[in-house]
RORO-472967 format. One line per 2 residues: number of its first residue (from 1); their letters; for each residue x, y, z of N, C-alpha, C. Coordinates in nm, 4 decimals, padded with zeros to 6 digits. Example, Ala and Ser with C-alpha at 12.3 -4.5 7.8 and 13.67 -1.06 7.14 Angstrom:
2
1) AS) 01.3190,-00.5690,00.7800,01.2300,-00.4500,00.7800,01.3200,-00.3300,00.7800  01.2850,-00.2250,00.7080,01.3670,-00.1060,00.7140,01.2900,00.0030,00.7870
end
This chain:
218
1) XX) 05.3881,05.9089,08.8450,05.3004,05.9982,08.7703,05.1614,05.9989,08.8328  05.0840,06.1136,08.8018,04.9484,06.1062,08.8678,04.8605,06.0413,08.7268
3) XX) 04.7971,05.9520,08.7963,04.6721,05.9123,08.6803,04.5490,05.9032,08.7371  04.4226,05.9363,08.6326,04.3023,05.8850,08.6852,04.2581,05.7687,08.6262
5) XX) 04.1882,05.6748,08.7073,04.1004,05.5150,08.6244,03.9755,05.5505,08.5512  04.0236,05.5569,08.4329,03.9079,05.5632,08.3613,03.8066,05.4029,08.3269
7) XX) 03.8799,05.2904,08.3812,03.7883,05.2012,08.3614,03.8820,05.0744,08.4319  03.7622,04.9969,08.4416,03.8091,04.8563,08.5416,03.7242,04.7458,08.5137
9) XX) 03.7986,04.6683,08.4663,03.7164,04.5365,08.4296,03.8221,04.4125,08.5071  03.8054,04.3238,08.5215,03.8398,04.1991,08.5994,03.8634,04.0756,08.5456
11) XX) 03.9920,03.9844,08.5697,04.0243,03.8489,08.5348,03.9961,03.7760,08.6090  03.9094,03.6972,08.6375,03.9338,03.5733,08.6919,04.0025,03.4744,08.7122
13) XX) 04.0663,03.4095,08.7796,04.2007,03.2936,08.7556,04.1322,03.1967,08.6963  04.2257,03.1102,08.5668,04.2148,03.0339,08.5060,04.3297,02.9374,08.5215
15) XX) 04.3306,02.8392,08.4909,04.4620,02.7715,08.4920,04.5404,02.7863,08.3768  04.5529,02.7775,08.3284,04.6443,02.8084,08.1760,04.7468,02.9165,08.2072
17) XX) 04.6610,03.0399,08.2551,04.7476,03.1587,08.2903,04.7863,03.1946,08.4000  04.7368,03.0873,08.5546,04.8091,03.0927,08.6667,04.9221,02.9957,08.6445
19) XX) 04.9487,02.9020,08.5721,05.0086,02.7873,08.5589,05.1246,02.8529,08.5344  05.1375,02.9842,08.4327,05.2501,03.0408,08.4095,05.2868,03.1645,08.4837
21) XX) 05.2151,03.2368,08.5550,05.2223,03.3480,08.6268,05.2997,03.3523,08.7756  05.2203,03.1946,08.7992,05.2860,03.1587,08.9808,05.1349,03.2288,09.0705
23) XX) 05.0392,03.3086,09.0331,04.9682,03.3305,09.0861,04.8090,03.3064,09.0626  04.7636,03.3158,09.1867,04.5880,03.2578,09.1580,04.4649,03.3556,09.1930
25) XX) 04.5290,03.4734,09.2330,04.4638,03.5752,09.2634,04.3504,03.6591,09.1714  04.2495,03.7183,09.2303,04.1532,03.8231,09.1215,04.2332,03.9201,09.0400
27) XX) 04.2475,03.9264,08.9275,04.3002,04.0432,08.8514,04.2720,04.1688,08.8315  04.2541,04.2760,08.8905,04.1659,04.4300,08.8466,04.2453,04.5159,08.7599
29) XX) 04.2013,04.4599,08.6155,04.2862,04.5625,08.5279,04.2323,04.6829,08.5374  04.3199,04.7980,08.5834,04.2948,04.8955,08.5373,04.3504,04.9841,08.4303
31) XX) 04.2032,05.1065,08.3168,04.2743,05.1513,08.2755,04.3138,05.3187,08.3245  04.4665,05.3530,08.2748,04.4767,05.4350,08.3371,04.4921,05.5841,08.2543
33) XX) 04.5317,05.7056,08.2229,04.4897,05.7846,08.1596,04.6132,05.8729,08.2806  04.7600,05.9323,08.2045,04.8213,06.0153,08.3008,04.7707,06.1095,08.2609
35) XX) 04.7713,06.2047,08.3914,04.7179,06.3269,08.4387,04.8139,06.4223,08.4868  04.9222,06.3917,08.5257,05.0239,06.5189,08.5836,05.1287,06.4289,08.5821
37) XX) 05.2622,06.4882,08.5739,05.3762,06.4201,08.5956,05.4979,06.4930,08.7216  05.5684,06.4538,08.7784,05.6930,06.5293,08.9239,05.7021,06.6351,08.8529
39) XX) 05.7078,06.7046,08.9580,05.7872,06.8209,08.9316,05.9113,06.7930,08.9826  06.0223,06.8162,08.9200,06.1670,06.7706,08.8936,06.2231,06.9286,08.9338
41) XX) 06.2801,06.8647,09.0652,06.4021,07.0016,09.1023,06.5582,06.9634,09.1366  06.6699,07.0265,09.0644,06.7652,06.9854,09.0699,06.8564,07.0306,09.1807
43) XX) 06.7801,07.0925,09.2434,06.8489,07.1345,09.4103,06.7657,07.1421,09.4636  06.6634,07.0136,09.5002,06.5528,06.9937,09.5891,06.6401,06.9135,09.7013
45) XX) 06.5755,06.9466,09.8333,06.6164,06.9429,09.9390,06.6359,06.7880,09.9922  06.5167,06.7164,09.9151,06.4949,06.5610,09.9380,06.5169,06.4723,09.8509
47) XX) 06.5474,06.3669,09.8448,06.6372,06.2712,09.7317,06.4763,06.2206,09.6787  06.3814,06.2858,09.6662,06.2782,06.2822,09.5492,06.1992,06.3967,09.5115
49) XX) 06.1184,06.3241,09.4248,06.0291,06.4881,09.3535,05.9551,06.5667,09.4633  05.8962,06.6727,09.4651,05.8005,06.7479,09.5543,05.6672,06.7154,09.5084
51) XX) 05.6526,06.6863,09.6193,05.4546,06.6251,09.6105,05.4097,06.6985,09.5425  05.3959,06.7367,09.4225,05.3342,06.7964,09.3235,05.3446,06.7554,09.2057
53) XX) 05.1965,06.7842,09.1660,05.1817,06.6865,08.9759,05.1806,06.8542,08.8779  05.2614,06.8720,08.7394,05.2313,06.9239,08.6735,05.1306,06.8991,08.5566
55) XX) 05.0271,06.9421,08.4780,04.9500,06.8751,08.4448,05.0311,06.8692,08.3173  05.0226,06.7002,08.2689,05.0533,06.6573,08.1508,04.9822,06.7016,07.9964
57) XX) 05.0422,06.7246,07.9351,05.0313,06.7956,07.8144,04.9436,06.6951,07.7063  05.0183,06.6085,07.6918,05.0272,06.4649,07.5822,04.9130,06.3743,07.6577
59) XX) 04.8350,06.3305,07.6370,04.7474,06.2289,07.6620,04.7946,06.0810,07.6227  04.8178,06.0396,07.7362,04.8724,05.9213,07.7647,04.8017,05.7906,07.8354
61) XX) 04.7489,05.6683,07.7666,04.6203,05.6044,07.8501,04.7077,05.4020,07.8292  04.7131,05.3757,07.9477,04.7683,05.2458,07.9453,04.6787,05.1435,08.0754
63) XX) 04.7224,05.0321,08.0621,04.6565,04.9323,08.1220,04.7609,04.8678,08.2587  04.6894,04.8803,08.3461,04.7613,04.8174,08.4500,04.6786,04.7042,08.5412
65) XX) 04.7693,04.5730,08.5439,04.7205,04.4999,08.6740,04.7355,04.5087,08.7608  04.6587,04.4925,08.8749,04.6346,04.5269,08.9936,04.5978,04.3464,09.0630
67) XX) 04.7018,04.2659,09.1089,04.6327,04.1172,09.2106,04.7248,04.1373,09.3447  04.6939,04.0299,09.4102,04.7115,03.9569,09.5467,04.8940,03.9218,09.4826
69) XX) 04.9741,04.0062,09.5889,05.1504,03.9467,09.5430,05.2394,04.0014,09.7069  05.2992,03.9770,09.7152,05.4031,04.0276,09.7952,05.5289,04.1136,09.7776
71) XX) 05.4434,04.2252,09.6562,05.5799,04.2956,09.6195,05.5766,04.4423,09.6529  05.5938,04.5228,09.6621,05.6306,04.6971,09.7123,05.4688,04.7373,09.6351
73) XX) 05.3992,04.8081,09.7180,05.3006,04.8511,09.6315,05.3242,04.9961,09.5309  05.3004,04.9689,09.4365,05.3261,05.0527,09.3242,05.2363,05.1975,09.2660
75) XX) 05.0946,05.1222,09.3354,04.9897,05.2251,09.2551,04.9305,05.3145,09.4025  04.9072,05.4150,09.4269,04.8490,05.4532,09.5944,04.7239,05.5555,09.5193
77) XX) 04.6315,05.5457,09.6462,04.5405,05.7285,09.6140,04.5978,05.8031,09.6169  04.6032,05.9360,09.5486,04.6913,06.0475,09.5492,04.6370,06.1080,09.6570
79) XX) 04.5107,06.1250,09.7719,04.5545,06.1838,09.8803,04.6302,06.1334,09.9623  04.6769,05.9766,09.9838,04.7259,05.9393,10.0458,04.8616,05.9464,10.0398
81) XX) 04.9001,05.9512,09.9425,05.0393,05.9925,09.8625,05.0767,06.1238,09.9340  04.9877,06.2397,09.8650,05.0372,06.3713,09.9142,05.0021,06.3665,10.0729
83) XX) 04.9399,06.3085,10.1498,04.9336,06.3367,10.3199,05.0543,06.3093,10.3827  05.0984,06.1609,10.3096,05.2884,06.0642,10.3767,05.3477,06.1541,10.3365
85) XX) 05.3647,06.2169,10.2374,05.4942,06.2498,10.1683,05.4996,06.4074,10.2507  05.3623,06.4623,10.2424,05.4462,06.6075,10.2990,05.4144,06.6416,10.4390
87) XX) 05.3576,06.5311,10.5078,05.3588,06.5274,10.6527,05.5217,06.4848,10.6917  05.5900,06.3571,10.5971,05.7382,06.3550,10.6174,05.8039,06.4260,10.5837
89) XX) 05.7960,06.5587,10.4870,05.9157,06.6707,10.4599,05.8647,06.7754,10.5938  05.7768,06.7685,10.6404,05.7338,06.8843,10.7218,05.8499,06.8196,10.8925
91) XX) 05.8301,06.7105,10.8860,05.8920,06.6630,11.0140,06.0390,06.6751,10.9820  06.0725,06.6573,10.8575,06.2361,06.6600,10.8743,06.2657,06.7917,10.8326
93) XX) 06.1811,06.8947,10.8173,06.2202,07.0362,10.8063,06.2622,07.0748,10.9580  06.1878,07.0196,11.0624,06.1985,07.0578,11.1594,06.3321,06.9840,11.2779
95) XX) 06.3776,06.9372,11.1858,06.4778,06.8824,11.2200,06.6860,06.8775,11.1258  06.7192,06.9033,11.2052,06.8689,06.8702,11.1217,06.9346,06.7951,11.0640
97) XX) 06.9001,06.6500,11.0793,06.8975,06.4984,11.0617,06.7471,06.4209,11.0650  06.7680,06.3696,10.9584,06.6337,06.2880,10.9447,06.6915,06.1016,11.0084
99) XX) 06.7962,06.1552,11.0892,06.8283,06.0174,11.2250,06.7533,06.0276,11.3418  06.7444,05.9253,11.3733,06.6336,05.9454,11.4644,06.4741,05.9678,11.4869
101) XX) 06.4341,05.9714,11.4045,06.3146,06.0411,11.3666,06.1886,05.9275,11.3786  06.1272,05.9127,11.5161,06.0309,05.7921,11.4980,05.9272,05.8095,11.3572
103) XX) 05.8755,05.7018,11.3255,05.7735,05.6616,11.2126,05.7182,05.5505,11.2679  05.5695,05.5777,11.1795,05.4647,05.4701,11.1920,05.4877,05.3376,11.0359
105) XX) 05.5439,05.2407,11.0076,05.5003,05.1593,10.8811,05.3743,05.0825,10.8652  05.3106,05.0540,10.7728,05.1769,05.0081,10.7782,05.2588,04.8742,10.7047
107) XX) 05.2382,04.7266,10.7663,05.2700,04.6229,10.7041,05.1619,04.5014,10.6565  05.1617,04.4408,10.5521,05.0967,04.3318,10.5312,05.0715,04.2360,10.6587
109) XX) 04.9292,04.2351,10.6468,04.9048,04.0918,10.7789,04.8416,03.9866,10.7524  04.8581,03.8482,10.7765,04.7767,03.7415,10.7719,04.6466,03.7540,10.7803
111) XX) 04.5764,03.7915,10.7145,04.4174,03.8482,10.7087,04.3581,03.7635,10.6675  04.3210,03.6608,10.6413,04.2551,03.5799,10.6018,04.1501,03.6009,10.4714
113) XX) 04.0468,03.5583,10.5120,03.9296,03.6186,10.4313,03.9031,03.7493,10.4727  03.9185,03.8316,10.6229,03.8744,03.9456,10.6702,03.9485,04.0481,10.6276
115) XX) 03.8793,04.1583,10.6683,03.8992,04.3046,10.5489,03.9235,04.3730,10.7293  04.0148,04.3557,10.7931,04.0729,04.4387,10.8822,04.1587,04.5590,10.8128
117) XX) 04.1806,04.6073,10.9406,04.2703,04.7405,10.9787,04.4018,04.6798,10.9547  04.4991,04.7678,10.8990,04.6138,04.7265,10.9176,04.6918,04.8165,11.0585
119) XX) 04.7701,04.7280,11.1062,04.8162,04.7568,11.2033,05.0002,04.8103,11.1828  05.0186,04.9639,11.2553,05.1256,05.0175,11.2460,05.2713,04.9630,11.3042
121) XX) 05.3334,04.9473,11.2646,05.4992,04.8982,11.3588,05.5516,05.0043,11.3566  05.6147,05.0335,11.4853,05.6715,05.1366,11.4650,05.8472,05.1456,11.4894
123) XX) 05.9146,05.2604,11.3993,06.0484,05.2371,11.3484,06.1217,05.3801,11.4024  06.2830,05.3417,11.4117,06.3540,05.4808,11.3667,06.3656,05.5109,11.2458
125) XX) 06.4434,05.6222,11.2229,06.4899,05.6406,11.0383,06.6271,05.6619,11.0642  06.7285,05.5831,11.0623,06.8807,05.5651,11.0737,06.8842,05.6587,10.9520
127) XX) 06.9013,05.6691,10.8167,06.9579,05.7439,10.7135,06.8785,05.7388,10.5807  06.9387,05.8489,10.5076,06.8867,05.7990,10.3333,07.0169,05.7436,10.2884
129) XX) 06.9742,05.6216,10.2276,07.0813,05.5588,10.1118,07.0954,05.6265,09.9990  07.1796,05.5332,09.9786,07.2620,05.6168,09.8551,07.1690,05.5570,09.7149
131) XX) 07.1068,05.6174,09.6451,07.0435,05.5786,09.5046,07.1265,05.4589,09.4676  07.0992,05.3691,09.4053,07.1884,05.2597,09.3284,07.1980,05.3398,09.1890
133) XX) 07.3017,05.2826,09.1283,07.3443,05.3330,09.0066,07.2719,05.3229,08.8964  07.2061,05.4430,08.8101,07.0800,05.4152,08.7582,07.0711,05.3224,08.6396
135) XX) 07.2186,05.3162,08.5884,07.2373,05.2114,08.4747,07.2855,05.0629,08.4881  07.2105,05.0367,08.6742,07.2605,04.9179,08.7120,07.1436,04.8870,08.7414
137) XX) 06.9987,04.9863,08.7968,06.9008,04.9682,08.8418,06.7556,04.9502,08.7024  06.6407,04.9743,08.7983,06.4914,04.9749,08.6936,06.5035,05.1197,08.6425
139) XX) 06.5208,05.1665,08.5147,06.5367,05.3285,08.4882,06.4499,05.4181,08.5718  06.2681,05.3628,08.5241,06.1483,05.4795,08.5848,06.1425,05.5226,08.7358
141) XX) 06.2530,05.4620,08.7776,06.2608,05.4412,08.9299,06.3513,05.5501,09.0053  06.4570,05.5611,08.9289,06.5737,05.6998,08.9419,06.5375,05.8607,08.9879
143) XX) 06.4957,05.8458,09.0641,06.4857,05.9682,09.1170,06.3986,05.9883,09.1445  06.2889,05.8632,09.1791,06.1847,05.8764,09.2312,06.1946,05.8902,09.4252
145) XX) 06.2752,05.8503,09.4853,06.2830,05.8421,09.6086,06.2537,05.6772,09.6499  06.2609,05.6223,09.5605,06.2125,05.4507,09.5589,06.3528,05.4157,09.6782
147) XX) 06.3116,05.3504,09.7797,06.3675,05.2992,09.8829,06.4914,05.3408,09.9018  06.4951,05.4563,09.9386,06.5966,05.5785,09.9825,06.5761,05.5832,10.1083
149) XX) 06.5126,05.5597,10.2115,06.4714,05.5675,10.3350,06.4532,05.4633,10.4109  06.5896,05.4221,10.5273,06.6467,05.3263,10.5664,06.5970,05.3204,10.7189
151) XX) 06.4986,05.2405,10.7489,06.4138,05.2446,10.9477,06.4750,05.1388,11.0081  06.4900,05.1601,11.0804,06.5181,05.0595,11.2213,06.3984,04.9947,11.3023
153) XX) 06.4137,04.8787,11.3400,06.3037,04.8400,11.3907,06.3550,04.7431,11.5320  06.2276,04.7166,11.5802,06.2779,04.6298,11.7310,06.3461,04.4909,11.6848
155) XX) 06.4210,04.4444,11.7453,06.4778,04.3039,11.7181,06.5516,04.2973,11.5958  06.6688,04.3845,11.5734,06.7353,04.4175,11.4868,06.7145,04.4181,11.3653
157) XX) 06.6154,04.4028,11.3320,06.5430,04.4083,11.1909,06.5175,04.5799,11.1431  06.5909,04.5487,10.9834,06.5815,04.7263,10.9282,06.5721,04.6862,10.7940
159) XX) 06.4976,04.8021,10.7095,06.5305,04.7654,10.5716,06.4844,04.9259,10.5135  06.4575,04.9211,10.3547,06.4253,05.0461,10.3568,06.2777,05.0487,10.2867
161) XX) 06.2542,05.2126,10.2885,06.1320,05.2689,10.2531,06.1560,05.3597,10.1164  06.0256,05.3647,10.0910,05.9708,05.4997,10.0017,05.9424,05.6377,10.0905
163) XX) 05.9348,05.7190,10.0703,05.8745,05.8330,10.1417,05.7339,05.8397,10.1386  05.6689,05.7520,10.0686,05.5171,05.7277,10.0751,05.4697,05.6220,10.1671
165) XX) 05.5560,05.5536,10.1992,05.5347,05.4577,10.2793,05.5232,05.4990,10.4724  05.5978,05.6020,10.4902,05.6189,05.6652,10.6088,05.5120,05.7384,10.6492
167) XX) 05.4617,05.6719,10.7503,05.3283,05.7361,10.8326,05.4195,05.8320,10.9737  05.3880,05.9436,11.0105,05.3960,06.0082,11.1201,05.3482,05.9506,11.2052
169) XX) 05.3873,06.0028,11.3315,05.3048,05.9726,11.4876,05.1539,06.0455,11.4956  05.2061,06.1630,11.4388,05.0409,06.2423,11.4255,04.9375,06.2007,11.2929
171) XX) 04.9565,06.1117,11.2551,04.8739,06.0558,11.1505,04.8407,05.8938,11.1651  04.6898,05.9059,11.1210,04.6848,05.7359,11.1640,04.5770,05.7188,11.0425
173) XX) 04.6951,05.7331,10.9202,04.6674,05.7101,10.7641,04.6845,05.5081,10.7467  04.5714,05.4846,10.6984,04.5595,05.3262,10.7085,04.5162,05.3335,10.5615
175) XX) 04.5086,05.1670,10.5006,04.4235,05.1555,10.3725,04.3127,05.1590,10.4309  04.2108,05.1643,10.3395,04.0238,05.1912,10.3726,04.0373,05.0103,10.4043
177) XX) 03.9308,05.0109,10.5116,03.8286,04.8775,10.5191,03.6971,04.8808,10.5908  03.6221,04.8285,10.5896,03.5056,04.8196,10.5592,03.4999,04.8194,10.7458
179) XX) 03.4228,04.8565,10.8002,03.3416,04.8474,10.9350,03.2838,04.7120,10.9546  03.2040,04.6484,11.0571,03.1444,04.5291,11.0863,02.9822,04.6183,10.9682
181) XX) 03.0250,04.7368,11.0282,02.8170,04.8093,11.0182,02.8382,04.8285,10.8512  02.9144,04.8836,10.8017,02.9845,04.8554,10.6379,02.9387,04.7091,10.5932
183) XX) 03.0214,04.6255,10.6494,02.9755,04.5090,10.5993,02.8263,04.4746,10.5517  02.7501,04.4582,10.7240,02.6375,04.4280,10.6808,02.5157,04.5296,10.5988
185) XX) 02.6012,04.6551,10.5902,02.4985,04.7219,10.4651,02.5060,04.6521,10.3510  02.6802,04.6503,10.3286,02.6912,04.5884,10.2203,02.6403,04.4447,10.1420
187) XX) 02.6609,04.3201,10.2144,02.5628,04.2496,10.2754,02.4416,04.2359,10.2210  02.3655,04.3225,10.3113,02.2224,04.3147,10.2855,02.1900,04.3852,10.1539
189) XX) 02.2876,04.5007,10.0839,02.2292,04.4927,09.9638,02.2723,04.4139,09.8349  02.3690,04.3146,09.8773,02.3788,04.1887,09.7919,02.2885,04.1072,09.7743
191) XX) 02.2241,04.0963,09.8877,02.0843,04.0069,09.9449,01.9729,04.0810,09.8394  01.9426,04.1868,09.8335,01.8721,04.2414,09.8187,01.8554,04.2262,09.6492
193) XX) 01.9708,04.2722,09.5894,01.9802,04.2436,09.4451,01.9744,04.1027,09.4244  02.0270,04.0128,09.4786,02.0218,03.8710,09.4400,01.8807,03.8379,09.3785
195) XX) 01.8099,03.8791,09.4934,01.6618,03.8120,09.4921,01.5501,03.9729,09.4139  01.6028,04.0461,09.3238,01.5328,04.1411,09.2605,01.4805,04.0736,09.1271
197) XX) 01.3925,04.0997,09.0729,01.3244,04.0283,08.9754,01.4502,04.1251,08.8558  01.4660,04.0295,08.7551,01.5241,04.0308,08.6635,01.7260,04.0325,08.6556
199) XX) 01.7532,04.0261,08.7709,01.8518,04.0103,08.8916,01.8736,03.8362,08.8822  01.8056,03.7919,08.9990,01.7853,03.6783,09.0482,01.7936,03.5075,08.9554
201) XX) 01.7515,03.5810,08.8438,01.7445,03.4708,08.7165,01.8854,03.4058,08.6712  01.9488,03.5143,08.6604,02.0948,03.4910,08.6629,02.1366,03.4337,08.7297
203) XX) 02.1475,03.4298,08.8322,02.2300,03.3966,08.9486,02.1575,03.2038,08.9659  02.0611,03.1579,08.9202,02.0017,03.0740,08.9058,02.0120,02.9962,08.7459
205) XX) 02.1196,03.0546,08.6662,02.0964,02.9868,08.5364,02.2815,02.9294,08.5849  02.2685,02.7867,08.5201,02.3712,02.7291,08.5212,02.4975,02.7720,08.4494
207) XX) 02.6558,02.7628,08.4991,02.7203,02.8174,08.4106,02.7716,02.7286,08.3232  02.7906,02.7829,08.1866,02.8066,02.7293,08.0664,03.0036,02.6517,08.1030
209) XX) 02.9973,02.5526,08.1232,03.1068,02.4758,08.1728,03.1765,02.4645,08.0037  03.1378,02.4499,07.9311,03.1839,02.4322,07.7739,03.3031,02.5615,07.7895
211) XX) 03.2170,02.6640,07.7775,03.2959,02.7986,07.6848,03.3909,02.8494,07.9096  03.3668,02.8156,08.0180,03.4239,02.8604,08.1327,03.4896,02.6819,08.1839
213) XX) 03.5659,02.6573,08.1281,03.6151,02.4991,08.1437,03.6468,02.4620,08.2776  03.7395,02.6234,08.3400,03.8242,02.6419,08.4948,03.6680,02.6535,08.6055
215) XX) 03.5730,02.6551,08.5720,03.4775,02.7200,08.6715,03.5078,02.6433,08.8400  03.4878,02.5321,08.7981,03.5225,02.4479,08.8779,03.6040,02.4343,08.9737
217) XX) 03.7224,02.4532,08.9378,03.8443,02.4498,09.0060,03.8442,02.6321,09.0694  03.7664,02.7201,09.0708,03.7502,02.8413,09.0935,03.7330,02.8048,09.2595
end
């Protein structure tokens, strides 16, 4: 579905609730507010919806987390959404088989603390799979195009994709990160607020260890 964030506030890890989660990561709840939903065609050409949102009728507003995990990413920008998705129907229009068909994947990297570029691998597209059976699978997922799109890669390694996930050769669609020259704007106007009168006081008053018990272990 398309949504906009109407608001974002943040968890901090605590122990109590990483203890049960498995994770220790920043939390960015967002809230979300749908805005359009697929347009649903029953003799559409591609085993998902057409990059297009109809605008939703019903006002619909829910909460989503957003941390640090190793699982399929779920939430994208919608330009980035609509650039993968119909830069990949445009390439397999032009084609008879969507075999063969080089692609760019953008994969998770050992990044440390740094806010790099992600770097592309690049794949065939052997086939679309077959949907799993929807009363065997996650329901909201059925006919979304959720890992219908099966790549090949060097060193016999293959698995599958989303159609959002598939970067072209003529596209060099990355997540945003920050420049070195980004940085140090950014940076310097941390610096800058730190030390602003009525700013600065804060950042200099001790934290209340009573009522923030985890600070510590932060």
């Amino acid at each position: 579905v398309q949504c906009c964030v109407r608001g974002v506030r943040f968890r901090f890890p605590y122990e109590d609730y990483y203890r049960s989660s498995g994770h220790k990561s920043l939390v960015a709840i967002l809230t979300l507010e749908v805005t359009g939903i697929p347009e649903i065609s029953h003799d559409r050409e591609f085993p998902w919806p057409k990059p297009n949102f109809i605008e939703s009728t019903n006002a619909f507003v829910f909460e989503l987390s957003l941390f640090q995990n190793d699982q399929v990413e779920f939430i994208f920008p919608e330009g980035l959404y609509m650039e993968r998705v119909k830069g990949f129907e445009d390439a397999l229009r032009r084609r008879n088989s969507p075999s063969g068909l080089e692609v760019s994947i953008y994969f998770d990297q050992e990044r440390g603390r740094e806010d790099l570029a992600m770097e592309a691998s690049q794949g065939v597209i052997q086939r679309f799979t077959q949907e799993v059976d929807p009363a065997s699978s996650i329901p909201h997922l059925h006919g979304s195009g959720f890992g219908v799109v099966h790549v090949n890669f060097e060193n016999n390694y293959s698995d599958e994709f989303c159609p959002w996930d598939i970067c072209m050769a003529d596209q060099s669609i990355s997540r945003p990160h920050l420049s070195d020259q980004d940085k140090e704007v950014v940076n310097g106007q941390i610096s800058a607020l730190a030390t602003a009168t009525g700013i600065a006081e804060h950042f200099n008053t001790d934290v209340d260890q009573v009522r923030y018990c985890d600070y510590h272990r932060m």
